[in-house]
N, C-alpha and C positions, 0 to 999 in steps of 0.2 A: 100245809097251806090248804086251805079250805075253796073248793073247787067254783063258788059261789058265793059273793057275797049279799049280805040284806041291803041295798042300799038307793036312794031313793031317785026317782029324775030331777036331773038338775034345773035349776028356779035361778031366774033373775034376782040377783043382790045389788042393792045401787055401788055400794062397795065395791062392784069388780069391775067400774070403771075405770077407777082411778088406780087398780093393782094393774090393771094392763093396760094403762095408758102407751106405755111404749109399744105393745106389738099393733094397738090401733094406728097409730101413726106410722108402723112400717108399712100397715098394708091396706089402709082406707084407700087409695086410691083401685086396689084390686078387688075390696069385698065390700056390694053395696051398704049403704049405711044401714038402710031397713032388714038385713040382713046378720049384721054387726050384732042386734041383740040377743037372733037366737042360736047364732054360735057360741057366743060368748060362757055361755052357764054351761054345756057341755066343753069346751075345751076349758074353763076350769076345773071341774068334774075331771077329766081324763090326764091331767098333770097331776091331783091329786092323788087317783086313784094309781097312776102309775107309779110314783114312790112308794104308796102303801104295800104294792105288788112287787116292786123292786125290777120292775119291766124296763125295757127298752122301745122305744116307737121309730120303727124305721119309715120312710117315707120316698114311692119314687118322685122323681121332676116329674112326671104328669099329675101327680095329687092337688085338689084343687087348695087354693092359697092359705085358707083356715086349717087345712091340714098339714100341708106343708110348711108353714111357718107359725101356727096354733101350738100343736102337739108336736112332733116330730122332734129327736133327738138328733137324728141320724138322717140325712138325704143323699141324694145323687141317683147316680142310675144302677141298674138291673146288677151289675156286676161290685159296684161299689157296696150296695147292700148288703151283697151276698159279701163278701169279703170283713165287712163292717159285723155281721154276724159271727163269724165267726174270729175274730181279735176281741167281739167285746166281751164283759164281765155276767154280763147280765145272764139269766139264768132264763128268762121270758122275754121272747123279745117276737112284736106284734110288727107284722109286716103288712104297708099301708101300699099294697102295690095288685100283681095279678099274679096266679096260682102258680105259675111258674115260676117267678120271683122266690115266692116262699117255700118252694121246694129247694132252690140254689141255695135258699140259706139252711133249710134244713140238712142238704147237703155236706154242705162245709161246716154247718154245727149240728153235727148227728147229735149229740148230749142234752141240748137244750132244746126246751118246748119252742116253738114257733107256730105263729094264731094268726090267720088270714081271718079278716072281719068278713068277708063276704065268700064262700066256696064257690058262686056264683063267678066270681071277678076273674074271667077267662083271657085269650087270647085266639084271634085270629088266625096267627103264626104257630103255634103251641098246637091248635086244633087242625091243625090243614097237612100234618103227618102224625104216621103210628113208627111204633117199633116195630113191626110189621114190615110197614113200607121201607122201611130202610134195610132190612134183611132182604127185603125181595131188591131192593137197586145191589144192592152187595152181590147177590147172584148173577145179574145181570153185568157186574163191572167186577169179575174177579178181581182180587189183589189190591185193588182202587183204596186207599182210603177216605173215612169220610171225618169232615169237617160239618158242624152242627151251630148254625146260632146258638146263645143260648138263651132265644126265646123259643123255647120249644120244654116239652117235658122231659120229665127224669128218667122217663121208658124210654125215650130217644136219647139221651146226654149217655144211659146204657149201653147204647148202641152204637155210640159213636168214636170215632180215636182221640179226639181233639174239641173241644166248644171254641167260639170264638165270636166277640161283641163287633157291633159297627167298627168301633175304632180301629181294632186288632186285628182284623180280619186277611187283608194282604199279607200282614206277618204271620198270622196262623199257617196259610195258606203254602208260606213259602216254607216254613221252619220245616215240612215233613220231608222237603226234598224231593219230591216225585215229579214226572210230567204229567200227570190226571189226580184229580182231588172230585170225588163227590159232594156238593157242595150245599147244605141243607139250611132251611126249607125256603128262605125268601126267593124271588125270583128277579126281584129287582136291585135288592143287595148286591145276588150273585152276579148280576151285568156288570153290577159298578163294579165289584172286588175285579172281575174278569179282564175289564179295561186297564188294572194297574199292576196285572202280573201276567208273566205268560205261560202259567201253568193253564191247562187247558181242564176245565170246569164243567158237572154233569150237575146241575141244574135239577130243582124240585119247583111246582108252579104255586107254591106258596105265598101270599101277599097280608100284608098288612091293611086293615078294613079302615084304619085311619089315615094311612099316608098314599095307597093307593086311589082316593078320592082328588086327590090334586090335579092341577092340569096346567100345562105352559102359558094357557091363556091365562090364567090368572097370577100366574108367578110375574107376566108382561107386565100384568094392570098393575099392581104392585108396583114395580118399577118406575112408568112411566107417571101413572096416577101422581104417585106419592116420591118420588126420586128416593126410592129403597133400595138397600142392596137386600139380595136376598140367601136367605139360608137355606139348607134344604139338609134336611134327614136323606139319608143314601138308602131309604125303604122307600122314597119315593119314584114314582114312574124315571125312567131315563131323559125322555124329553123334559120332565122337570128338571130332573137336575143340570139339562143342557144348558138353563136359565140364569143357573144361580152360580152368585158371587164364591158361595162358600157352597161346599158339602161337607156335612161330618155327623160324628155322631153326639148323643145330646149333650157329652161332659165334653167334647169339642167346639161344642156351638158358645158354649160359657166362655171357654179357653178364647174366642176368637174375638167375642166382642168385647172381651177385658183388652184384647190388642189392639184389634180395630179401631172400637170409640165410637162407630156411626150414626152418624146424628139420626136416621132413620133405618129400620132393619124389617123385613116381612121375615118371620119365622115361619117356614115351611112344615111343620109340623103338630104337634099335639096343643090344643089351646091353653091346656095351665103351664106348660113346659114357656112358653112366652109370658102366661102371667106371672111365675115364678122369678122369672130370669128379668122383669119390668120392675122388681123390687131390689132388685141388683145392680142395676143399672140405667137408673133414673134418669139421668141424664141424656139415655137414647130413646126414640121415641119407637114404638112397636106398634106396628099395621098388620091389620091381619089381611092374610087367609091364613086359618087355621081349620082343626075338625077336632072334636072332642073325643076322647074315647069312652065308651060305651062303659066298658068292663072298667076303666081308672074310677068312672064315676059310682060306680056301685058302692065302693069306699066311702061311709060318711061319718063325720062325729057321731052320732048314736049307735053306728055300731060297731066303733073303733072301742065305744065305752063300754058297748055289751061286750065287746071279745076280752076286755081287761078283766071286768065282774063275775063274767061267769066261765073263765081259761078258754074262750071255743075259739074260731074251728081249730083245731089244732093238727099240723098237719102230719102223714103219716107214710111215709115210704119203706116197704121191702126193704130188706137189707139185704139183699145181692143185688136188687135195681140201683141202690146209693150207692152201694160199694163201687159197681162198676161206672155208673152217671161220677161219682167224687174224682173219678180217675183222668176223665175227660174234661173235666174241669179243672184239676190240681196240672193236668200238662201244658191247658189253656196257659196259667199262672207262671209254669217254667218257660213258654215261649218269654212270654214280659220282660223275666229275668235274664233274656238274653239263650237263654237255654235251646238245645235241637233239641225233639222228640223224633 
C-alpha cells in the first residue's frame, strides 16, 4: 500500500446533493446550512477514500456533527473506541478523537496502524501528570495502589494497576479490595467516586479545561430559566454536580435520556457531546451551557482526509510502555466482567 496518495481537494458536485440527502436531513438542524456546502465535498471525499484504504473512522461524542455523523464508522466514548479498535477487522483505523484516545486504541490493537489527524489534539487531564509523578506518589504511599482515569497517557496507564472511565470508577475502585487507593488524576472525579465508596482516596489536582469552567450559578439559570433538568459529567466542579438531576458519564447521559424522555435537559458538558445526542433525541429540547473543547476541535474534515491520503500521524508507543499501560487496561476490562484484580 502506497503511503501517499495523488489525489486532488475535494470540489462541489451538484450530484452530492441528492446522494446525501438523508444525512442532511439528520443533521441540518445541527450544521448551519452555509456551512452544509463546504463539508459536504470533503466528507464525500473521506467515505471514498476510506474504502479505497479499507480504514476504519472512529469518532468520539465530542466530534463536532459533520464528523460524527459525516464520516465516522464507529462512535461513543474514550473506552468504547478503544475496545471497538480492537474487535475490528480493519487494518487502519483513524481515530477522530485526542492523543490519548489513540494511544488506548493503539494499545489494545498493537498490530494495527492507528492515525490521529492532528498530534496536536491534547488533553488537559492527560497533560497535568507524568510517569514520574506517579512513582514519586507511590513513594510516598507504599503498598497503595493506584487507580488511573484513562484519560491520561500510556506513560501513566504503565504506571498504573488498574484504568478506570467515569462510569466504572467506584467499581474499579472497589474491586482491588484495599482501604486506600491512589486515585489519578482528576480531582473532581476523585470527590465524586469518594462520595460513593468508602475506600479512602489520595487525590491528584488534575482537572478538566472543559468541564471545570462550569459553575452552580449557571447549572440554577438553566433550571429555572428554562425548567431543565440538568446533566452533569462527574469532571465537573462538586457544587455542580450538587445541581444536577443526573451525574454520569457521556455513554450514561445517553442511557438516561433514552429513560428519562425530558422534555428539556442543560447538558453540563462538552458542546458537540449535546449536539450529537440533539440528533438522538429530537424530541427533547437541549439548553445549553456547554464549553467546547479546544483539542476535540482541532479534528476537522481536511485533515481527517489528509491523515487517510497520506497514513499520518501514525501513532507509536514503546513496547514495554504498551506492554505494561495494556495490562492496566485489560484488568480495567476484567473488573466489567465481574472479575477481582
Amino acid at each position: 500500500m502506497n503511503s501517499t496518495l495523488d489525489l486532488p481537494v475535494p470540489v462541489w458536485r451538484d450530484e452530492l446533493e441528492h446522494e446525501y440527502a438523508a444525512l442532511r436531513a439528520r443533521i441540518e438542524h445541527l450544521v448551519p446550512c452555509m456551512e452544509w456546502s463546504l463539508h459536504l465535498p470533503w466528507i464525500e471525499a473521506i467515505n471514498r477514500l476510506k474504502l479505497q484504504r479499507g480504514a476504519v473512522i472512529m469518532a468520539h461524542s465530542y466530534q463536532s456533527p459533520e464528523i460524527f455523523h459525516g464520516v465516522a464508522d464507529v462512535t461513543g466514548d474514550s473506552l468504547a473506541l478503544a475496545q471497538a479498535a480492537a474487535d475490528c477487522d480493519a487494518e487502519i483505523i483513524v481515530l477522530c478523537g485526542v492523543h490519548f484516545m489513540a494511544e488506548s486504541a493503539k494499545i489494545l490493537a498493537p498490530h494495527k496502524t492507528v492515525l490521529i489527524p492532528d498530534l496536536e489534539a491534547g488533553c488537559s487531564l492527560a497533560a497535568s501528570i507524568t510517569a514520574d509523578d506517579v512513582r514519586a506518589l507511590r513513594a510516598q504511599h507504599p503498598g497503595v495502589p493506584v487507580v488511573s482515569y484513562v484519560n491520561t497517557s500510556a506513560a501513566v496507564k504503565a504506571e498504573t494497576d488498574v484504568c478506570c472511565t467515569s462510569a466504572n470508577a467506584v467499581q474499579v475502585v472497589e474491586s482491588l479490595g484495599v482501604d486506600k487507593v491512589i486515585f489519578l488524576p482528576d480531582a473532581f472525579l476523585g470527590a465524586h467516586v469518594a462520595k460513593h465508596t468508602g475506600v479512602e482516596l489520595v487525590l491528584w489536582h488534575g482537572r478538566c479545561e472543559v468541564h471545570e469552567k462550569f459553575t452552580a450559578a449557571e447549572a440554577r439559570h438553566a433550571r429555572e430559566r428554562f425548567d431543565a433538568k440538568l446533566v452533569a459529567h462527574p469532571e465537573c466542579p462538586p457544587e455542580v454536580l450538587a445541581e444536577a438531576d443526573f451525574v454520569g458519564s457521556t455513554s450514561a447521559m445517553g442511557k438516561w435520556l433514552a429513560r428519562e424522555q425530558p422534555k428539556r435537559v442543560a447538558l453540563i458538558t462538552e458542546c458537540s457531546m449535546a449536539d450529537n445526542l440533539r440528533a438522538q433525541f429530537p424530541a427533547t429540547e437541549f439548553i445549553k451551557p456547554c464549553n467546547l473543547c479546544p483539542h476535540m476541535q482541532r479534528i476537522t474534515l481536511p485533515n481527517i482526509y489528509a491523515s487517510l491520503r497520506d497514513l499520518r500521524h501514525v501513532i507509536e508507543i514503546p513496547a514495554d510502555i504498551a506492554a505494561r499501560a495494556r495490562l492496566s487496561l485489560t484488568r480495567m476490562l476484567a473488573v466489567g466482567r465481574g472479575e477481582r484484580v
